[in-house]
C-alpha positions, 0 to 999 in steps of 0.5 A, a space after each residue: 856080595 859087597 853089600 851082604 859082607 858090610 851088612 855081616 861088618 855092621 852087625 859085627 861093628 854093633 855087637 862089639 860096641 855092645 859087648 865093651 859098652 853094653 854092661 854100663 849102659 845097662 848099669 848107668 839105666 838100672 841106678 838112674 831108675 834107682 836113684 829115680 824111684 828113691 828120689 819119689 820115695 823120699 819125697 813121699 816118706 818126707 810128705 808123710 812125716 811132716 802130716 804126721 807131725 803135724 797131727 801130733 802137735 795139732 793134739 799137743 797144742 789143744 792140750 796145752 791150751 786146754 782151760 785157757 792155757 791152765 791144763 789140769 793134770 790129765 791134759 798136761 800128761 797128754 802134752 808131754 806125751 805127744 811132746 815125746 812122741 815129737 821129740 822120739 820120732 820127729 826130733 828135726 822138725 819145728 813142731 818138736 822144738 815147738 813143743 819143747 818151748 812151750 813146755 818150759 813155758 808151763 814149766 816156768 808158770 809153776 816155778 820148775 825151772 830146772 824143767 824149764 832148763 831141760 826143755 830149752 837145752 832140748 830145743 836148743 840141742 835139736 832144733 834145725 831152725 836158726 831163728 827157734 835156735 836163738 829163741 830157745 837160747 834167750 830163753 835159756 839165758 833167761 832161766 839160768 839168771 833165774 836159777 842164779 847162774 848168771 854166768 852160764 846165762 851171760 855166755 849163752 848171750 855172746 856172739 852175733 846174732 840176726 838183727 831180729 834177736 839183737 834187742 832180745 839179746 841185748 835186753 835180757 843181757 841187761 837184765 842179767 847184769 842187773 842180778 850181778 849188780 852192775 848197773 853201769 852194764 846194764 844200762 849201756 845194754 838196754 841202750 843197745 837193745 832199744 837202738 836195736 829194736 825193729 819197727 814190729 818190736 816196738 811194743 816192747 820199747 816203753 818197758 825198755 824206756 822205763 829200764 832205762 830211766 830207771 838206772 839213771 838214778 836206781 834206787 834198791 827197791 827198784 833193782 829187787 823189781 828188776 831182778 824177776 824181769 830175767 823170766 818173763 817174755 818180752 812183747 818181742 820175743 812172743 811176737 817172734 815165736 808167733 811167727 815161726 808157728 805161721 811158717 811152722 803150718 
């Protein structure tokens, strides 16, 4: 009878233990099979969008690079179609920003620089990447100068940025104050630029150099030569960006 009555105690004891804690159990299994199952979901949605992605801009560089990278008016179109399918439905991902740049690469070829403008300020504005960030950045600098908006292109270039971009900075910054007419500035940023230049930037010293050797006795006809380099890409800068496709794919 004892041993009946703590049986019918137990059972009671359980019971009670389930009543006041049942309901959070039951609660706490339910969100871990939630947070479980949208955890799986995510990734897989997450996996989907970057093939997607991927695709599109597989078909934005085959357009772009079309006729040895001259496109014709019917693959340009393709391009910037596939660019705003990039930009509308994968705007955080590399391949947009990506897009987006070479873009204003072509836009700079035909001289539409405000183009230009727009596709740089587009990546800069969306690009989650820092190194396609201060990429798009110089780049803009650069278009600005050429549109003769030096300051604007002056303040994009302030601040620190990783050693991989200072040289870039630095020498873009010189080609700027070249425009503006101070030589003095110019020439103490290219010193900047080549003493900031990485090992894998090296291709683009001799140009650097030449700069350099320039302003220590400038004449006018050479600062007119200097005046177009705000445009142009330098070795380092192409080699930058050739990295990130790498990591991009």
């Amino acid at each position: 009878m004892a041993d009946h009555l703590t049986e019918e105690e137990q059972i009671e004891s359980i019971k009670r233990w389930w009543k006041e804690n049942g309901t959070g159990i039951v609660t706490g299994v339910v969100l871990a099979l939630v947070a479980y199952f949208g955890y799986q979901w995510w990734q897989g949605k997450q996996r989907a969008d970057a093939e997607a992605a991927s695709n599109v801009y597989q078909g934005f560089v085959a357009a772009v690079s079309a006729n040895d990278g001259q496109p014709d008016n019917k693959q340009l179109t393709t391009a910037q179609s596939l660019a705003r399918e990039l930009k509308d439905n994968f705007a955080s991902r590399i391949y947009a920003s990506q897009a987006a740049l070479q873009l204003a690469a072509l836009a700079v070829e035909k001289n539409d620089l405000e183009e230009a403008s727009k596709q740089l300020q587009w990546a800069l504005d969306n690009t989650s990447e820092d190194a396609l960030k201060y990429l798009a950045k110089r780049r803009l600098a650069a278009v600005k100068a050429a549109r003769g908006e030096t300051g604007e292109a002056l303040k994009l270039l302030e601040g620190d940025v990783p050693a991989a971009f200072v040289a870039l900075f630095a020498e873009t910054r010189g080609d700027i104050l070249i425009q503006q007419g101070d030589k003095d500035g110019a020439r103490a940023a290219y010193v900047q630029a080549r003493a900031a230049m990485l090992p894998e930037q090296a291709a683009a010293s001799r140009l650097l150099d030449l700069k350099i050797e320039t302003l220590g006795g400038a004449t006018e006809e050479t600062n007119e030569t200097q005046e177009e380099q705000p445009v142009s890409e330098s070795d380092s800068d192409k080699a930058t960006e050739a990295d990130m496709e790498k990591d991009a794919q």
